[in-house]
C-alpha positions, 0 to 999 in steps of 0.5 A, spaced: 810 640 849 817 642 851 817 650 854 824 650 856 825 654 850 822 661 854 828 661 859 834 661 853 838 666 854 840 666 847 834 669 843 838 667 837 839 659 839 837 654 835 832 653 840 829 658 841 827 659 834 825 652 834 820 653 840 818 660 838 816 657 831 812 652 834 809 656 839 806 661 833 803 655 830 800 653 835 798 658 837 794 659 832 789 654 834 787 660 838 786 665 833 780 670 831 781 674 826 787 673 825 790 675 832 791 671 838 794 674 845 801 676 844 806 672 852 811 677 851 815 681 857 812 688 855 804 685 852 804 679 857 797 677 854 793 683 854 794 684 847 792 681 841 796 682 834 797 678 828 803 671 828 808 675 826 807 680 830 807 676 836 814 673 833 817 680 832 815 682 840 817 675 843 824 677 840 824 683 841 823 683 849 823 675 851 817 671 853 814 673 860 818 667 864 812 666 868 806 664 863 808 656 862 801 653 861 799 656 856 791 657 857 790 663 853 793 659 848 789 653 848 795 648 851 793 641 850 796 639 856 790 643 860 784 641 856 783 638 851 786 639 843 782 642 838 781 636 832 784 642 828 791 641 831 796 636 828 800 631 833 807 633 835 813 629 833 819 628 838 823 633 836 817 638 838 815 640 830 809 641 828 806 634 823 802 637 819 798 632 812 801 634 805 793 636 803 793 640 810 799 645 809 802 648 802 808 648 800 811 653 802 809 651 810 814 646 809 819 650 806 818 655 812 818 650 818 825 647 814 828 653 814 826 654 822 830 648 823 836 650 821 836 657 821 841 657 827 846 653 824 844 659 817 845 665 822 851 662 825 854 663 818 850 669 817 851 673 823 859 671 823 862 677 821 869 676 816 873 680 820 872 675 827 877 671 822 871 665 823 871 666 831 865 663 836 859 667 837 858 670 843 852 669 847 847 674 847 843 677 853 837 680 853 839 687 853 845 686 847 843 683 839 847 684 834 844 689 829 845 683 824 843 677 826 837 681 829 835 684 823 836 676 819 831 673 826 825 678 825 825 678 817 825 670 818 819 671 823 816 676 819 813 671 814 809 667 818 805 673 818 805 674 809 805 666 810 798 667 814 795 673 810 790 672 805 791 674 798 783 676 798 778 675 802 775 669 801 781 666 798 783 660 800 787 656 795 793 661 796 797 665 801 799 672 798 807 669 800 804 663 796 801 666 791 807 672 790 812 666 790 810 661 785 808 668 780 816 670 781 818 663 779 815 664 773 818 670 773 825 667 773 823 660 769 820 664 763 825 670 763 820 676 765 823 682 765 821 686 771 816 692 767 813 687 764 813 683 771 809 690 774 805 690 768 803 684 770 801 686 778 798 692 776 793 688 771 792 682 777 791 688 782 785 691 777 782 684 776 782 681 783 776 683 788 777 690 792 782 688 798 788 685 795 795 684 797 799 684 792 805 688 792 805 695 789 811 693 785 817 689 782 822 691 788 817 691 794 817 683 791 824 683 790 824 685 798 820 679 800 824 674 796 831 676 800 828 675 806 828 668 804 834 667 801 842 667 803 846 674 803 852 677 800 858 681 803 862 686 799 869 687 800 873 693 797 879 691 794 885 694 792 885 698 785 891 694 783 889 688 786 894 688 791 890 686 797 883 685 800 881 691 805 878 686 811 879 683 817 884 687 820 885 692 813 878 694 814 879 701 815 885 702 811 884 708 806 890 707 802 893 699 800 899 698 805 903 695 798 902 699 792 900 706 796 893 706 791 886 710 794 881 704 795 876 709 794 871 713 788 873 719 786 875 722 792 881 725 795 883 724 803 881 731 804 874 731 801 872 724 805 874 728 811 869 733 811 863 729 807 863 724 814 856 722 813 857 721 805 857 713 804 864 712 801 864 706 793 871 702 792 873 702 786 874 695 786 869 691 790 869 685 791 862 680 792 863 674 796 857 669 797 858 665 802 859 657 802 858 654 808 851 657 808 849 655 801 852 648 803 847 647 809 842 649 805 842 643 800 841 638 808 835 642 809 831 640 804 829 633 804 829 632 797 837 635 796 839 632 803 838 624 801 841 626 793 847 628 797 848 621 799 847 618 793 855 617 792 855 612 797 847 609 796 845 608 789 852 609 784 853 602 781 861 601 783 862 596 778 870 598 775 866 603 770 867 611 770 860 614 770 861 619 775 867 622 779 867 618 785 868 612 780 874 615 779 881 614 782 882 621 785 876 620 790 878 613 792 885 615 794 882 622 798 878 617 802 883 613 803 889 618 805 883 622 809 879 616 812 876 620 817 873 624 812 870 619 808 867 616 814 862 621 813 859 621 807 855 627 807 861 631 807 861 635 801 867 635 794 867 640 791 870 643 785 871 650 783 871 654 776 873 660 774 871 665 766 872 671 765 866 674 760 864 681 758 857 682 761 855 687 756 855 683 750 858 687 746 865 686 742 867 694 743 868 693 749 873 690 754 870 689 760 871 683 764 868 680 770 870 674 773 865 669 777 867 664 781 863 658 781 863 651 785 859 645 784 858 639 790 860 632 786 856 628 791 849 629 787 848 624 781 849 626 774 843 629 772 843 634 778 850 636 780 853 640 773 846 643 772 845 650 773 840 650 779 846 646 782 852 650 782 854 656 787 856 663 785 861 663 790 866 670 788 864 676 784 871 679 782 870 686 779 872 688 771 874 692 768 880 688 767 883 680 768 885 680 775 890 675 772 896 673 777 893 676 783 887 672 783 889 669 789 888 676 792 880 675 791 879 667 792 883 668 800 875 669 803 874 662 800 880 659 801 878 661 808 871 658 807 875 651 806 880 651 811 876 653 816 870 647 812 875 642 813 879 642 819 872 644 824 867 643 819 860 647 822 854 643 824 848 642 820 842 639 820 839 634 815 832 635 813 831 627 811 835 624 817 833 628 822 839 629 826 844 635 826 851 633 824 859 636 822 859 637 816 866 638 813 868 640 805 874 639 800 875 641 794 878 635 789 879 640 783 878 645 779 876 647 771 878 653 767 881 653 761 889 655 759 889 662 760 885 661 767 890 655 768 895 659 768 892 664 773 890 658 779 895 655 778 901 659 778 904 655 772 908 660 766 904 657 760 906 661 755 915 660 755 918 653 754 916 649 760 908 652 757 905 644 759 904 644 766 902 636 766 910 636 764 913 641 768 920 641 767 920 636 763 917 639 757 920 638 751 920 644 747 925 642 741 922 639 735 927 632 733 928 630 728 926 624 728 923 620 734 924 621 741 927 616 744 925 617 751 919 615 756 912 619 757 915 625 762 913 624 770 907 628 771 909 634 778 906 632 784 903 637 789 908 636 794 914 637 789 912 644 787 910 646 795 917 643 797 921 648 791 917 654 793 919 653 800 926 651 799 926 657 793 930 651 790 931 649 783 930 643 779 934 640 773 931 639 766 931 633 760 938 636 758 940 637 766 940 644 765 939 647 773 932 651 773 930 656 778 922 654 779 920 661 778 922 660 771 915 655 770 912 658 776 910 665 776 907 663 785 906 660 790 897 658 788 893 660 794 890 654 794 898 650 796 894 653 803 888 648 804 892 642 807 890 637 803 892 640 796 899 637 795 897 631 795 891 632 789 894 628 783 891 633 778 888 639 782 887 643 776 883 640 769 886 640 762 878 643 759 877 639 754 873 644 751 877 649 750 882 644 747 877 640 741 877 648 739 883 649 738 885 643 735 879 642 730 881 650 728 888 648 727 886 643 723 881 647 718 885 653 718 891 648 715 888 644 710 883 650 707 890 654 707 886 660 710 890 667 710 894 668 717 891 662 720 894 656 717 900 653 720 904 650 713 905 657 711 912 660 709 915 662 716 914 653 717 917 652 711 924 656 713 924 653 719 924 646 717 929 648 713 933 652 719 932 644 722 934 641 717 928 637 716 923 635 710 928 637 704 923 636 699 919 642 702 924 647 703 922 654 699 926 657 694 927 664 692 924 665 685 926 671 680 920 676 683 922 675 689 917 670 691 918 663 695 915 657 691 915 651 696 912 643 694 905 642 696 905 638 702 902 631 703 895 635 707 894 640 701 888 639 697 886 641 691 881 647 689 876 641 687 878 638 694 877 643 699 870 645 696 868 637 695 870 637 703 866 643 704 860 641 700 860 634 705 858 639 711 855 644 706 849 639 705 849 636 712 843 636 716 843 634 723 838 630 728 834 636 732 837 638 738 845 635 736 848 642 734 846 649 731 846 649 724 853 649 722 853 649 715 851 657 716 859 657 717 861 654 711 863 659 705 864 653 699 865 658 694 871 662 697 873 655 700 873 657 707 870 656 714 868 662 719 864 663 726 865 656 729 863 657 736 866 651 741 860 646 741 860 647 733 869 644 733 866 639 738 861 635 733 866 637 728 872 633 731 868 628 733 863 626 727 863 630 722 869 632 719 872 625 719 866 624 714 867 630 710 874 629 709 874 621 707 876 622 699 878 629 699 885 627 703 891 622 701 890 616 705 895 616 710 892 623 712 886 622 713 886 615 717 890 620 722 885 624 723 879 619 724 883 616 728 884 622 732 876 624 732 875 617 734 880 618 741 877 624 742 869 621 742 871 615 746 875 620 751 868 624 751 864 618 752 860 618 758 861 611 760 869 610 761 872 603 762 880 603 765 882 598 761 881 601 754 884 608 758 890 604 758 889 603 751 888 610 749 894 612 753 898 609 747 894 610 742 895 617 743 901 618 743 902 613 737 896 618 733 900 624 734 907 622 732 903 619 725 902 626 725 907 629 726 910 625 720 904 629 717 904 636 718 909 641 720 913 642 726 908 649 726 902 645 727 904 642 734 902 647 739 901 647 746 894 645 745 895 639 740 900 637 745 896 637 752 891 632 747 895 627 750 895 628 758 888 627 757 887 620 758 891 620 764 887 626 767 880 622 765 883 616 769 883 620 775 878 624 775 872 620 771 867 622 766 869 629 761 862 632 763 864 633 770 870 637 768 870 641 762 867 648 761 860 647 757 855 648 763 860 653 766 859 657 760 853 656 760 852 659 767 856 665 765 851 666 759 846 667 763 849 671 769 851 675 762 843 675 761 842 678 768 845 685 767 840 690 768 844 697 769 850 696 765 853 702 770 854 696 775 854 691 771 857 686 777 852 688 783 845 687 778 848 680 777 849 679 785 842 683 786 839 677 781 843 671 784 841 673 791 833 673 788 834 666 783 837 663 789 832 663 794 826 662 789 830 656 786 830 654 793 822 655 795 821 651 788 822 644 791 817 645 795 811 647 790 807 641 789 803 641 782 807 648 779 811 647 773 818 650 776 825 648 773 825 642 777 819 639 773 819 642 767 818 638 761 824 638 757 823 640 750 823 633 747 819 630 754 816 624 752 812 624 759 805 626 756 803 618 756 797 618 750 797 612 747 798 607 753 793 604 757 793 599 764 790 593 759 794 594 753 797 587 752 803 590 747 809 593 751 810 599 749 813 606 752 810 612 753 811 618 747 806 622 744 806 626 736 807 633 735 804 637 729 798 637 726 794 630 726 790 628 721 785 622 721 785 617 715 783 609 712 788 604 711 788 601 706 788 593 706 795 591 705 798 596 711 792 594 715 794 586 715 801 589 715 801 594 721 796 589 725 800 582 723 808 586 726 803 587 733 801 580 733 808 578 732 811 582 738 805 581 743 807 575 748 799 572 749 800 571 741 807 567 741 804 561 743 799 562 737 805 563 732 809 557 734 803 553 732 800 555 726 808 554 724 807 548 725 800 546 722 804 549 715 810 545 716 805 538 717 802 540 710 808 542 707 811 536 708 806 532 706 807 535 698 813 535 697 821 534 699 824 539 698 830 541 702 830 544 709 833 552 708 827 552 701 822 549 706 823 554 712 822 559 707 816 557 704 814 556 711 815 564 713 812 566 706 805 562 708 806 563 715 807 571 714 800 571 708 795 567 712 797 568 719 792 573 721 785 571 719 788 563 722 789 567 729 782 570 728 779 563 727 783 561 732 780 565 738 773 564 735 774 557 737 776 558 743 771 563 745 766 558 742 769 551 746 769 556 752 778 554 752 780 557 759 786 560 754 781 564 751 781 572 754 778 579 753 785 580 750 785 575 745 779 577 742 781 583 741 788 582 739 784 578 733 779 582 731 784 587 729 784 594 730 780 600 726 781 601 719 781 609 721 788 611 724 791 617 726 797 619 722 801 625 723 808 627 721 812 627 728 813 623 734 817 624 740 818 618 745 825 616 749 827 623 749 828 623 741 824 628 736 823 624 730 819 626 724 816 623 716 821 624 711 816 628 707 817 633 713 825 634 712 824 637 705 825 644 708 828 644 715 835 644 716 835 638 720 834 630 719 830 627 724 827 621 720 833 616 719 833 610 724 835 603 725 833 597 730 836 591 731 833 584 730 833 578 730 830 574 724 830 566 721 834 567 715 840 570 720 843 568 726 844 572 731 842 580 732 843 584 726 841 591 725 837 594 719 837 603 718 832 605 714 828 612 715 820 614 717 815 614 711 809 614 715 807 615 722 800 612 725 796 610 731 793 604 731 785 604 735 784 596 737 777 600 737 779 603 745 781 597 747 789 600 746 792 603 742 799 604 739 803 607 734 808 604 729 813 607 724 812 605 716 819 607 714 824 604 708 829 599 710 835 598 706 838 591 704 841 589 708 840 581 710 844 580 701 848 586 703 846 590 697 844 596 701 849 596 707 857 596 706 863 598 711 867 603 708 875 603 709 876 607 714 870 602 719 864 606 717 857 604 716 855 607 709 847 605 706 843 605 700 836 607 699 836 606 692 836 598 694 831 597 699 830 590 702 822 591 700 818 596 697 812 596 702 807 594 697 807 586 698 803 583 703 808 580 705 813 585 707 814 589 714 815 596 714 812 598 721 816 597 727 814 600 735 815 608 734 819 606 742 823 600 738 827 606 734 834 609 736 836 615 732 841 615 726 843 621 721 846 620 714 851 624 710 850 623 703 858 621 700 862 625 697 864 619 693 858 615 691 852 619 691 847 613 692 851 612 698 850 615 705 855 615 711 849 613 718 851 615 725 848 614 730 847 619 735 844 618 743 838 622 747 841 630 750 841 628 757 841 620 758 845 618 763 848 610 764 847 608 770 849 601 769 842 598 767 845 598 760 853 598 760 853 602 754 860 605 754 865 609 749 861 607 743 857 613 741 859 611 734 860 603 735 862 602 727 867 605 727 873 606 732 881 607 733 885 604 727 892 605 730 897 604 724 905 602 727 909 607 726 915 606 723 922 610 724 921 617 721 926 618 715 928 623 711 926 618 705 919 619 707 914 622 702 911 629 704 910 632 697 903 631 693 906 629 687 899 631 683 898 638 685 902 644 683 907 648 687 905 653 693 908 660 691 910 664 698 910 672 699 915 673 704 914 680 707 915 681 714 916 676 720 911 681 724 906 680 717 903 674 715 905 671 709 901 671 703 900 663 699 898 662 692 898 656 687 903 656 681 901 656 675 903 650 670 908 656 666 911 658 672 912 651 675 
């Protein structure tokens, strides 16, 4: 074993800790008690003391340089090894049997590994500005890096103790690390997590170690985890007092005390009292979090992933499919060399830690994610990094720049010298370097990173000066506007330049650009074609609000009010909508070609009234839906994004002029394919002009009002999906989700940000320690809720290939009857490949009787042939077998036999059933819950049709069949349409695919018939009764919550294949044009005040 390690001078470097980690370990062979002899300078071993005792020593005074072979230690170099102690590797670490050391042995021995490179990033101070550590001597260490060494060491010791005498399945740091992460996993509060300690300290033998409380765990926790730094900040948000500011009282810009409550007199005369900013800023740094990922094996080799296991076959799947990533590696080859090196994206929200509306708090974390993870890890909470906490209680708005220079720092300085990083999985040490492709945020928070104004003239910061604010008259006779690189905005900052606009117009850049953004200071910025996201999020909100708000006519909200209407009339537009001043002062105005009628607005409302959804899909949006005051409230996000995407554009079907309705399906439809997971360039293209086709439609529809800015930014957002991939890395549903959790942490509502850092620090380290617990549900292998992994039904002989998948619910044994046994029994034999030789002869026997009795033709032929073949096939088969055992045929197997006697009639039946991922339930169990889970449909190939077609149907029954223990398995009986004559099955105008189940292809009853199918054979559908024709039901089919297609099955832009864009050509917009709906009666407008919405009501047929 290498002893060079005792003459390091530096008792901090790697190789130091590295040396005294396994020294301690093997020392341990020499143990009695618990104690061996402690080498250090002062004891030089004529004392005995525990591990991390002996640890803390050898820190404290150094090794005694003279003691090298060992012998009070048991050195195999001088006799022979105990069988106790495990071989060395080359790298001196310690090898250890996964059934010989726990979990979080290996954590600890990884964190030695790479605890330089962490203290490096710890110990290094904010205002050294990034410099190199200078090398410690004996006699000088620094307080902080210190106190990090001996804290690390510290938990050999707790590692070592036991939790009582005689346990040995448990040390107490194994045991107090697995309860706290349940703790986290299951959301204990800390008084019933002391509750629970003092209830274990009372039950457990006399002796035990456990912590007296929550904060003494907490304690423990930290020293496993990564630190944060607070920094004081201006008041008014003028500057960070660090670095060479770190003492300044008062800010250097606007003259404001950074401190609480005190004056400059009495902080003098309380020198000892520990002074509080008012503002403090908590900075969680990066490149720490970022060699952590290379520590653990597990997260190291997913950090390749990138270049190692993604399928690069044209199709967008994740962002380093994406142009964006492709043009990063090429302008900057020398970093794509390395493929490890981290991309990174940054997101930022303002929330109200109190959860309370009467309170305007906000506090703004700053969020990172690591794009080298795959799909199903890299967006995932456990994956994303708090990097900046800023202080309420107000937005820091413009000058957020000011609180992002410590990050900004962090990436510069990542991406021109990098840091040296261990990989736990290739075993090697190299520089890891960052970059930072994007970030994601919505409009507002655009306008805060990027510096753009977005609320004047030139409010879309995709077109820059090349916004077209002016609505014309008829169309705009111009191409797309060119987006605004990087470099172009760097060059008008630095000239303090102007450009011109569509008009020619001269334009200072400050009156698009409020700054210069912080992030022009990372060298690669400008040359970022979309740095700042467009979240789609946000948008889907704002348009599907538009929208609702306009056709229901809702008060102060809806974009066709009387202020529209004048100002169609100011433009000279639209005359037939113009209002008209009438006696009582009032405005009546002709109702426009969107306007629904009473009886149509609350058919519409009665469609998504009524609607039951799929488990899982959304939350119960008919809560929001008011049919009787005719009006929709409290939709959140997530809500306007099954909206816009499938509900509405069903709902409105019938209830809107066709030219109405058409562009909106059409845009709910560009909306879905946009949000798919799978994206193909091709058809991006296509989208490109289908966009701007769809808006222009609807320009010719709704009011000039109607057009936002959020309906505008709808058409950049192709351009940015062909850059930057899929929308699921990009949009600001997992941020939200993050920030309520974060929101869910606030303890002491006084400090609302520091319980929020004091729960990130303790939830970062035990989700770091949780990849290493071996058989302990964590939040790396829980079970999702619709968790298919309980495998009850399959066995290793079963000779049906079937998945796994298990019931849910009560589960009752009952007696099939004959006709569902031979039905049930028949649909295995037909899909069991030991079978298929079986069925092809018994056809063949039917067919040479056939044809000696008659001449029929040949389709008559080969369904009479199917008949005999469906009613006779199961006793011939069993038969058959019997003759085969009897001739001792070679063809004659165990499974065979079993196939042919059949299973019990005794099966399982219950109501529920969940396999692939997909809760399914009977249609008896729907009566009284809110969501539908019954509908299905299956692709098959049948003799009568060519090809594949697809049958919908919905679960009567569910049961497992028992082939008396041979194997089992679980078939679905449900009620299939008719689709084979057509007379169950339609496409409706708009491409959607409609059912009836008043016309069954079969009822069940026959024998002939074949209602089962595999419970896995299944994919989920949900149907929305027609607001038309009431036995019609309009199918969607809905897709697994966290499936990702990886290129297995190429599935893409086709959540719901039936029905897609249907773009009309637009013709040249006329003054001709009918905008009026002629069968309803006129609008009557209440003009009161422009600062006052404006009342609406219908006229009557008199006043008309």
């Amino acid at each position: 074993m290498d002893r060079s390690w005792i003459h390091e001078p530096n008792r901090l470097s790697a190789k130091f800790l590295k040396g005294l980690y396994n020294f301690i370990l093997f020392a341990k062979a020499s143990a009695r008690d618990g104690r061996f002899a402690c080498p250090c300078r002062k004891c030089v071993n004529m004392h005995r003391f525990s591990p991390g005792v002996v640890s803390s020593h050898i820190l404290e005074n150094g090794f005694s340089p003279g003691y090298t072979d060992w012998i009070f230690h048991r050195d195999p170099t001088s006799q022979t090894s105990d069988s106790s102690y495990s071989h060395q590797n080359d790298d001196g670490l310690r090898e250890v049997d996964a059934q010989e050391q726990h979990g979080v042995q290996q954590f600890l021995e990884d964190m030695a590994v790479g605890s330089d490179e962490i203290e490096n990033s710890r110990s290094t101070r904010v205002e050294n500005d990034w410099g190199d550590s200078s090398t410690i001597d004996d006699d000088t260490q620094p307080t902080e890096a210190y106190e990090y060494a001996k804290r690390f060491h510290d938990l050999l010791e707790e590692s070592d103790e036991e939790l009582f005498s005689g346990c040995r399945k448990h040390s107490k740091l194994s045991f107090i690390l697995e309860l706290y992460n349940k703790k986290c996993m299951y959301g204990w509060s800390d008084k019933s997590f002391e509750d629970l300690l003092t209830t274990m300290r009372e039950t457990l033998p006399e002796g035990e170690k456990l912590p007296e409380s929550s904060y003494e765990v907490r304690k423990l926790i930290d020293a496993l985890g990564l630190d944060y730094q607070t920094i004081d900040a201006c008041p008014n948000d003028c500057m960070l007092f660090w670095k060479e500011h770190i003492d300044e009282p008062r800010c250097l810009h606007c003259n404001a005390y950074r401190y609480k409550e005190e004056t400059e007199s009495s902080s003098t005369s309380k020198r000892n009292k520990i002074r509080k900013g008012v503002k403090v800023l908590r900075w969680f740094p990066l490149i720490p979090r970022l060699q952590r990922l290379f520590m653990c094996k597990k997260t190291a080799s997913l950090m390749r992933w990138h270049l190692d296991e993604r399928r690069d076959d044209g199709y967008l799947r994740h962002p380093a499919d994406a142009r964006a990533w492709k043009d990063f590696d090429s302008r900057y080859a020398d970093f794509a060399k390395e493929p490890r090196n981290v991309r990174l994206g940054l997101a930022t929200d303002g929330f109200n830690p109190f959860r309370s509306l009467s309170s305007t708090h906000s506090s703004w974390p700053v969020v990172v994610t690591a794009y080298n993870l795959p799909p199903w890890l890299c967006m995932k909470q456990s994956s994303l990094f708090l990097c900046l906490l800023i202080p309420g209680p107000k937005s820091p708005g413009a000058n957020i720049d000011i609180y992002l220079e410590p990050f900004i720092e962090e990436l510069i300085h990542l991406w021109e010298k990098g840091v040296d990083t261990y990989d736990a999985h290739a075993k090697t040490t190299f520089k890891l370097h960052a970059s930072l492709l994007w970030t994601i945020n919505d409009f507002p928070a655009y306008s805060m990173l990027s510096g753009w104004r977005t609320k004047k003239g030139y409010g879309c910061p995709c077109c820059g000066f090349n916004t077209w604010s002016k609505w014309l008259k008829h169309e705009e006779f111009r191409g797309p506007p060119v987006r605004m690189t990087g470099s172009c905005i760097r060059d008008l900052w630095d000239s303090n330049g102007s450009t011109r606009d569509l008009n020619g117009t001269n334009i200072n850049i400050t009156e698009g650009c409020k700054k210069k953004s912080i992030f022009f200071r990372l060298p690669y910025w400008e040359y970022n074609r979309v740095r700042h996201n467009l979240d789609v999020m946000h948008i889907e909100k704002n348009v599907c609000d538009n929208i609702l708000d306009t056709l229901l006519s809702v008060r102060g909200k809806t974009k066709d009010n009387v202020k529209a209407r004048f100002d169609m009339q100011e433009m000279g537009i639209r005359h037939t909508l113009h209002p008209f001043e009438l006696s009582t002062g009032k405005y009546r105005a002709a109702p426009a070609l969107f306007e629904m009628s009473s009886t149509e607005k609350k058919q519409m409302l009665r469609v998504l009234k009524h609607v039951k959804v799929p488990d899982g899909y959304s939350s119960n949006i008919s809560r929001c839906v008011d049919v009787k005051h005719k009006k929709i409230s409290g939709l959140k996000s997530h809500d306007c994004h099954v909206l816009l995407h499938d509900l509405l554009p069903v709902a409105v079907r019938g209830c809107l002029k066709d030219r109405v309705a058409r562009a909106l399906i059409d845009l709910s439809a560009y909306f879905r394919e946009l949000s798919s997971k799978v994206l193909k360039v091709s058809r991006l293209e296509e989208m490109e002009v289908e966009i701007g086709e769809i808006l222009a439609r609807m320009e010719m529809i709704f009011p000039p009002s109607f057009f936002t800015i959020m309906v505008h930014l709808v058409v950049h957002l192709v351009e940015e999906a062909k850059w930057n991939g899929p929308v699921q890395y990009r949009w600001m549903y997992p941020i939200e989700r993050y920030l309520m959790t974060l929101k869910a942490h606030v303890g002491n509502k006084a400090y609302p940000e520091a319980s929020i850092a004091q729960w990130y620090i303790a939830n970062e380290a035990i989700t770091f320690c949780s990849r290493y617990f071996e058989g302990v549900r964590t939040r790396f292998n829980k079970p999702a809720r619709n968790s298919d992994d309980m495998d009850l039904l399959r066995t290793e002989d079963s000779p049906v290939n079937t998945t796994s998948g298990h019931p849910i619910g009560k589960v009752e044994n009952i007696i099939l009857n004959p006709t569902s046994w031979v039905q049930a029994h028949r649909y295995v034999l037909y899909n069991s490949k030991e079978v298929l030789p079986y069925i092809e002869e018994h056809k063949d026997e039917i067919k040479r009787k056939l044809s000696s009795r008659n001449r029929r033709n040949n389709a008559s032929r080969l369904i009479e042939i199917e008949k005999v073949h469906h009613s006779t096939f199961v006793d011939w088969f069993k038969g058959r077998v019997a003759r085969l055992e009897e001739m001792h045929d070679p063809r004659f197997t165990a499974e065979l036999k079993g196939l042919a006697r059949g299973p019990n009639y005794g099966v399982r039946q219950f109501k529920g059933y969940i396999t692939k991922g997909v809760r399914y339930h009977a249609n008896c169990r729907e009566e009284e819950r809110k969501t539908q889970n019954s509908g299905v449909v299956v692709a098959t190939k049948t003799s009568s049709l060519e090809g594949e077609i697809l049958n919908y149907g919905r679960i009567v029954d569910m049961i497992e069949l028992n082939y008396f223990e041979r194997f089992r398995v679980a078939l679905f009986k449900c009620e299939w349409v008719d689709v084979e004559r057509g007379r169950g099955l339609k496409k409706d105008a708009y491409g959607y695919t409609m059912v009836n189940f008043s016309r069954l292809i079969h009822t069940g009853s026959n024998i002939r018939d074949e209602p089962f199918v595999f419970a896995d054979q299944v994919r989920p559908v949900f149907y929305i009764k027609d607001s038309q024709e009431p036995d019609w039901y309009v199918a969607l089919r809905t897709k697994p919550r966290d499936t990702y297609e990886l290129g297995d099955e190429l599935v893409y832009q086709s959540k719901n294949a039936d029905q897609s864009l249907s773009v009309e050509n637009v013709g040249r917009a006329s003054e001709d044009e009918n905008w009026v709906r002629n069968d309803l009666h006129p609008v009557v407008f209440e003009y009161v005040d422009p600062g006052v919405a404006a009342t609406t009501s219908v006229m009557s047929e008199d006043e008309a």
